[in-house]
C-alpha positions in Angstrom: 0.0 0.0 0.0 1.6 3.4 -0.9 1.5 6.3 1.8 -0.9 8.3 0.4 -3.6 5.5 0.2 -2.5 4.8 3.4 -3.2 8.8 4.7 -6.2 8.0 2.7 -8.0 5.3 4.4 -7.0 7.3 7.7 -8.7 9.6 6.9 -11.8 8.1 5.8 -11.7 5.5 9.0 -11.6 8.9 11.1 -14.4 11.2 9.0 -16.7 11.5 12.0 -14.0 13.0 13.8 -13.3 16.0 11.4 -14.1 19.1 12.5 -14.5 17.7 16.4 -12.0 19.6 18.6 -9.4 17.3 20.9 -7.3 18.5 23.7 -4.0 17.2 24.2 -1.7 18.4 27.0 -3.6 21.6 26.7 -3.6 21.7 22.8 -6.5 21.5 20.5 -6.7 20.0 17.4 -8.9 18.6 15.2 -9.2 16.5 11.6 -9.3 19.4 9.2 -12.7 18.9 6.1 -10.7 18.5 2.8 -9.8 22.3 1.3 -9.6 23.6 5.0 -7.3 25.3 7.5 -7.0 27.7 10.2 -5.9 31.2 10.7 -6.8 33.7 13.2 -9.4 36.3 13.3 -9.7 39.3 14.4 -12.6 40.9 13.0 -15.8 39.5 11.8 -17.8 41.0 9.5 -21.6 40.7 8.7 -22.9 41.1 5.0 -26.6 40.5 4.1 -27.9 38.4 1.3 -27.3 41.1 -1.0 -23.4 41.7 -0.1 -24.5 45.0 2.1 -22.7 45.6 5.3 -24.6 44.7 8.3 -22.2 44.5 11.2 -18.8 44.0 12.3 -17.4 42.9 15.7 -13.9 42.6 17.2 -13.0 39.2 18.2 -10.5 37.6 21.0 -8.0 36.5 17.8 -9.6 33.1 17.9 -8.6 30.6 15.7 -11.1 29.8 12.6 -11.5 26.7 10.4 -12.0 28.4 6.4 -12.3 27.2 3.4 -9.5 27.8 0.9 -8.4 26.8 -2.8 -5.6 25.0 -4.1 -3.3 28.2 -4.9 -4.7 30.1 -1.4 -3.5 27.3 1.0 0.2 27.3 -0.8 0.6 31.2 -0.9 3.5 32.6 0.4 5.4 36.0 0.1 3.9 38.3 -2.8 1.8 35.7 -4.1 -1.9 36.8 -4.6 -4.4 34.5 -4.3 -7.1 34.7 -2.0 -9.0 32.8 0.4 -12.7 32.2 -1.0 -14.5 33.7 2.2 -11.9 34.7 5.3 -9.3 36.6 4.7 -6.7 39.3 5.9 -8.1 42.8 5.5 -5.3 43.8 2.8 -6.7 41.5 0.6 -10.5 42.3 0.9 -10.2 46.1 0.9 -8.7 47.4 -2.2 -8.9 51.1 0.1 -7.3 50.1 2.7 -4.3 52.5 1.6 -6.6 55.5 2.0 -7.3 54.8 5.9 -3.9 54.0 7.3 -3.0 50.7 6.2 -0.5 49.4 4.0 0.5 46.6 2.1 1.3 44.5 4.7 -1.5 45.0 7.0 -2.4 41.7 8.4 -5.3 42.3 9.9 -7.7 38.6 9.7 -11.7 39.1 8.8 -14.1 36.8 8.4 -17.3 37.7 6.1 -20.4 35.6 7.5 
């Protein structure tokens, strides 16, 4: 059996554990969903069913399970390619120049 059928059938013996959060020695983890990862928030914004703006609230930097795409969850340095629904502000707000921030602002949002 080659190593990635092995990771395979792991994975599928273990799929009504992903998502569940485990503590170990103070830790959590948990089986990421396939196309998911973490990263921490700090904002979370609140659109309505039209795109509007309804709400934003400042979060405790918790750590969030998103989706991403194939080039999203490999970006690094200058790369551009963007998380499909959470991600940091100075990729969501193409002003962000115009209030104070800069390029490398890495402020995390999540749009719900």
């Amino acid at each position: 059996m080659s190593w990635l059928n092995a990771l395979y059938e792991t994975y599928e013996a273990n799929l009504d554990c992903v998502g569940e959060l485990e503590t170990v020695r103070g830790n959590e983890f948990t089986l990421m969903p396939i196309s998911h990862t973490t990263q921490t928030a700090q904002l979370e914004v609140t659109i309505t069913e039209s795109g509007d703006f309804h709400s934003v609230q400042v979060l405790n930097k918790i750590s969030t399970l998103i989706p991403v795409s194939d080039s999203s969850a490999s970006r690094s340095g200058s790369k551009i390619a963007p998380h499909p629904l959470h991600d940091k502000l100075n990729y969501v707000a193409g002003d962000l120049v115009n209030y104070g921030g800069g390029k490398k602002h890495k402020t995390n949002l999540m749009l719900i």
